[in-house]
N, C-alpha and C positions, 0 to 999 in steps of 0.2 A: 706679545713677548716683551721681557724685560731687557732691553739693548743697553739702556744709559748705563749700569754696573759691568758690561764687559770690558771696557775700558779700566776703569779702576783695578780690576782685578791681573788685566794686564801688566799694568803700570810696575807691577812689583816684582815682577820677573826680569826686568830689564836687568838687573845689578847680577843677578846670578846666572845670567846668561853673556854678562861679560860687555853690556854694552852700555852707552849713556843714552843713546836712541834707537830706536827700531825704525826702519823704513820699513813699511807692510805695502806688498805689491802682490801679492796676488791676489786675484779682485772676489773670490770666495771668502780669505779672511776680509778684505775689504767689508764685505757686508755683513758679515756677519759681526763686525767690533761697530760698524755706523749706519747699516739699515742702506746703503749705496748701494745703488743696482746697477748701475752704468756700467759703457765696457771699458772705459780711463776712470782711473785712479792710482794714484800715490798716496798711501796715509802716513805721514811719520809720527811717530808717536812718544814724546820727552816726557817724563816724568811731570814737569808742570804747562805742558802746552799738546794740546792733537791739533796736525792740522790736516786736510783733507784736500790735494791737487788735482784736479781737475783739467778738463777744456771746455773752451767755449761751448758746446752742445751739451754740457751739463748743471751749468748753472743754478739754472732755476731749478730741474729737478734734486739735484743736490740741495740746496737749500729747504724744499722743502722736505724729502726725506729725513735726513737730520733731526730737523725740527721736529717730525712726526715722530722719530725713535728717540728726542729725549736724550741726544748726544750731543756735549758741549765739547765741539770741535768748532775752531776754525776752516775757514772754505777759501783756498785758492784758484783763483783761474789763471791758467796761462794758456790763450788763445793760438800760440804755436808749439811748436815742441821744441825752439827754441825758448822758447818764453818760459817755458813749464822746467829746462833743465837750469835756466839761470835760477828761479822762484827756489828749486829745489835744492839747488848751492849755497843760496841765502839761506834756507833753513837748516843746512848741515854747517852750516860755515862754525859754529860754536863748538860742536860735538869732537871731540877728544878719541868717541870710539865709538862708530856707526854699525850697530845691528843691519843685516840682510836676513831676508828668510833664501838657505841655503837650497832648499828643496826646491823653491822656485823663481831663483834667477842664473840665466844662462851667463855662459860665459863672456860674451859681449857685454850682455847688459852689468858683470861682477865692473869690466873695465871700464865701461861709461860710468857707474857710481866712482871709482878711483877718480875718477878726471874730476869727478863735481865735491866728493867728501874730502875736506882736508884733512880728516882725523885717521884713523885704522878701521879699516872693514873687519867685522867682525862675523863671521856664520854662528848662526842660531838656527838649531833644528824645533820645531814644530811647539813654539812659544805660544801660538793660537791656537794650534791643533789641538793640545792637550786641553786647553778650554772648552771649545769646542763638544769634546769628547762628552762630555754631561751636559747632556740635552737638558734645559728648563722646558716648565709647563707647556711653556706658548709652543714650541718646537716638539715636544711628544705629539701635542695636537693638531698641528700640520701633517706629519707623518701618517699620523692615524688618519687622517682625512684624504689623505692621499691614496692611504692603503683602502679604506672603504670605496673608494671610488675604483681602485683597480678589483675588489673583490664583487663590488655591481657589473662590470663591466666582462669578467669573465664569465660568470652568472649567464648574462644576457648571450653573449654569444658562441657559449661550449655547444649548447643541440644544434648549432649547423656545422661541425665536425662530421657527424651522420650523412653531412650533405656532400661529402668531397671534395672540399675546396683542397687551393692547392694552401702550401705552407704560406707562401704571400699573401695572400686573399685573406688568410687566419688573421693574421698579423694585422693587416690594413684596415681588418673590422673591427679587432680589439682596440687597436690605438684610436679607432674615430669611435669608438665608446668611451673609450676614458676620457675624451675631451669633448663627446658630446656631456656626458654626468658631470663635467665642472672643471677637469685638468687641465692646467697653464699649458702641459707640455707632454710628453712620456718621456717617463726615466731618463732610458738609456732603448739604443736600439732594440725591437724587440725579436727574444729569440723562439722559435717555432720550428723545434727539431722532430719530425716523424718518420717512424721505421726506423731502418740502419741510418739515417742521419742521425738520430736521437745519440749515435755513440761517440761524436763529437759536442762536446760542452759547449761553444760557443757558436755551433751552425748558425750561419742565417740564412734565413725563410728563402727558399729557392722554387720554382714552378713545382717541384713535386705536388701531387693530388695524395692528400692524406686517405686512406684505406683504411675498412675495418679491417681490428687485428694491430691495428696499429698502435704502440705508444708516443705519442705525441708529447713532445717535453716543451710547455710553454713558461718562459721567464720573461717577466717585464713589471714595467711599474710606471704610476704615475704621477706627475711633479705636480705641489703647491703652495704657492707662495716661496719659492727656492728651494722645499723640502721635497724630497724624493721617498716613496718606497719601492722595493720590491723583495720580490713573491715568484716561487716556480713552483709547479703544479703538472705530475705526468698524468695525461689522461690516457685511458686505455678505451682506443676508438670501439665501437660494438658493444662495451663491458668485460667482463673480466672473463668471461666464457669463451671469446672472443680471442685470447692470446694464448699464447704456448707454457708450457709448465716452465720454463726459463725466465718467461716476459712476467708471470706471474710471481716468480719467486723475487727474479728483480725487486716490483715492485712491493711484494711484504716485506722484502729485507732495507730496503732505502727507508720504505716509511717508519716504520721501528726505529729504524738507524736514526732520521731526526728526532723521533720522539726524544728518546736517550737524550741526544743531545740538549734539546730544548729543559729536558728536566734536568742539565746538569747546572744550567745559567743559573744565577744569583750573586748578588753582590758577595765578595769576598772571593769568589771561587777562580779558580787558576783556570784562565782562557785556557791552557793549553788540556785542561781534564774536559772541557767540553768537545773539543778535535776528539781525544781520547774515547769518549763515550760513545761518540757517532763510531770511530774506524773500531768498537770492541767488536761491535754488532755485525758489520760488515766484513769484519776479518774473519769472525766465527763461522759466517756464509762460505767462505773459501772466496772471497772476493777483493782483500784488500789491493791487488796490484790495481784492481780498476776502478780505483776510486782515488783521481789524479788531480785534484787542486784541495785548496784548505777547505775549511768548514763553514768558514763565514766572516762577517768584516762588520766593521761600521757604515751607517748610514746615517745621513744629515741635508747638509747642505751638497756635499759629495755625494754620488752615487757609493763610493767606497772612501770610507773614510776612518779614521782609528777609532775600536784598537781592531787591529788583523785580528780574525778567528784562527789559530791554527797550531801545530803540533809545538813550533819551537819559540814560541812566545812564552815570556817569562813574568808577563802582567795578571795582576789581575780582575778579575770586573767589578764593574761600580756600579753602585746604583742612577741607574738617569742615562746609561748608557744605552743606545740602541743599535743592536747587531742583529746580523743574521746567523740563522743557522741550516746548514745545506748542503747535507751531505750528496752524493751521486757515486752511479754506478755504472761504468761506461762500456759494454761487450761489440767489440766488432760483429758485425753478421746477425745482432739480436737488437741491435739499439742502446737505449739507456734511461734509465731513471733519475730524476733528481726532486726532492720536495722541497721548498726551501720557503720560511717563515721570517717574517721580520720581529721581531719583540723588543719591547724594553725592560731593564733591568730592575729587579726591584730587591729589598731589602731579605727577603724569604724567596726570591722563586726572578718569575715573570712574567709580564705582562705580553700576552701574543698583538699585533697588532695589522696583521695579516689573519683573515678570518674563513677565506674560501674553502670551502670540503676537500676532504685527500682523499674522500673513496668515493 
């Protein structure tokens, strides 16, 4: 990945964001502007100077990271958090008008920078984020590789569905598959909703014994090298023979419904025509009240990250961007459907980067 140019590119947003410096604390932008993986950091960031604050147990890894990503920052240590607020005073002591990132400092922490800047705290909303947002090469290919690993890994262990495990046991196999094929980590919790659980989106995996007949809604993903995918996938336990004319239609109108969407993505197009495409499909079913969260989101370093997929967004997409898209359809007493793709965005269309069969 190319790290040394995100900095630069920073650098020029500070004036129109109203600030002379940004102090960068949350430790997601952290890495992603100096390759830092640690769980302390301060990055402040002047127009002619980055310096990167640290504690003592980060030292040497800091130093070499940096150096690996090709980031000409300075490296502070302050060995206490005493030490680290004086260091941090020295370095605002100049600034006239100190950037925060708004979105992630609490309120304590707003009144601890008062006490250390002598200049004006200034809120800046989402100054990295919007970088962020357009994934370079190095960062498609992580994602991708993450996603290949989560589509081996489902592969591997959908035919013991037939065996009855329970929703946990599903789960507990899938995530020691993705981290036996090569994953740092999994995503995010993974969800494994079957039967009438399936008609809560965000069930987690509980003793139920999945049943033929059942649709079983599995979402997860898994993380490398800080990049995340995910991928939801409703399996219909037995086959398609197997479910009720409800469970079936469910799941032609869900799948449809993503297609739509997936073919509305392309650079230039209004995020919110992509919501749009997905709920045409679904409303035409006679199901839109059951289909109760957005469309889809960013993915990166964040499990969710910008831009939000969804009806009242007023952006539109870029190329380099990598979202999802995910529609769902959620019936009490029937369960629920959800398929959900990750892609990135390209100049004519998209690239899928989620690869596992929907039928």
């Amino acid at each position: 990945m190319e790290l040394s140019g995100r900095l630069d590119r920073l650098k020029p947003r500070l004036d129109g964001a109203g600030c002379d410096v940004l102090v960068v604390t949350h430790l997601t932008n952290v890495r992603y502007l100096t390759g830092f993986t640690g769980s302390a950091a301060t990055l402040v960031v002047a127009p002619d100077r980055v310096v990167l604050l640290t504690d003592g147990r980060y030292e040497e890894q800091a130093a070499d990271e940096l150096a690996a990503a090709g980031v000409d920052a300075e490296i502070a240590v302050g060995r206490t958090q005493v030490a680290q607020g004086e260091a941090l005073q020295a370095l605002l002591a100049g600034a006239a008008r100190v950037g925060l990132e708004a979105s992630h400092v609490t309120w304590a922490e707003q009144r601890r920078f008062a006490e250390q800047a002598p200049g004006e705290l200034v809120a800046t909303v989402d100054l990295v984020e919007d970088l962020r947002a357009i994934k370079d090469p190095g960062e498609v290919a992580r994602i991708e590789a993450a996603a290949r690993i989560a589509d081996v890994a489902l592969a591997t262990v959908q035919p013991t569905l037939e065996d009855r495990p329970t929703e946990l046991g599903f789960a507990a196999a899938l995530e020691a598959e993705m981290r036996a094929g090569g994953a740092d980590d999994i995503s995010f919790d993974t969800i494994v909703a079957s039967g009438p659980n399936g008609s809560r989106p965000h069930h987690q995996p509980g003793p139920r014994r999945i049943e033929p007949g059942d649709l079983v809604v599995v979402d997860f993903g898994a993380l490398v090298d800080g990049y995340h995918s995910d991928m939801t996938r409703t399996i219909p336990v037995g086959g398609l023979d197997a479910l009720d004319a409800t469970q079936r239609r469910m799941l032609e109108v869900v799948t449809a419904a993503q297609a739509a969407g997936v073919a509305a993505v392309a650079a230039g197009a209004p995020v919110a025509g992509v919501d749009a495409a997905c709920r045409a499909v679904i409303d035409a079913a006679g199901w839109g009240e059951a289909f109760v969260h957005g469309t889809g989101h960013g993915v990166g370093l964040d499990i969710h990250e910008a831009p939000g997929v969804n009806g009242t967004s007023a952006a539109s997409l870029a190329a380099g961007q990598v979202v999802t898209v995910e529609p769902g359809v959620y019936l009490p007493g029937h369960g629920g459907v959800r398929v959900e793709d990750t892609v990135v965005v390209t100049s004519d269309g998209c690239h899928p980067l989620t690869c596992a069969p929907k039928h």
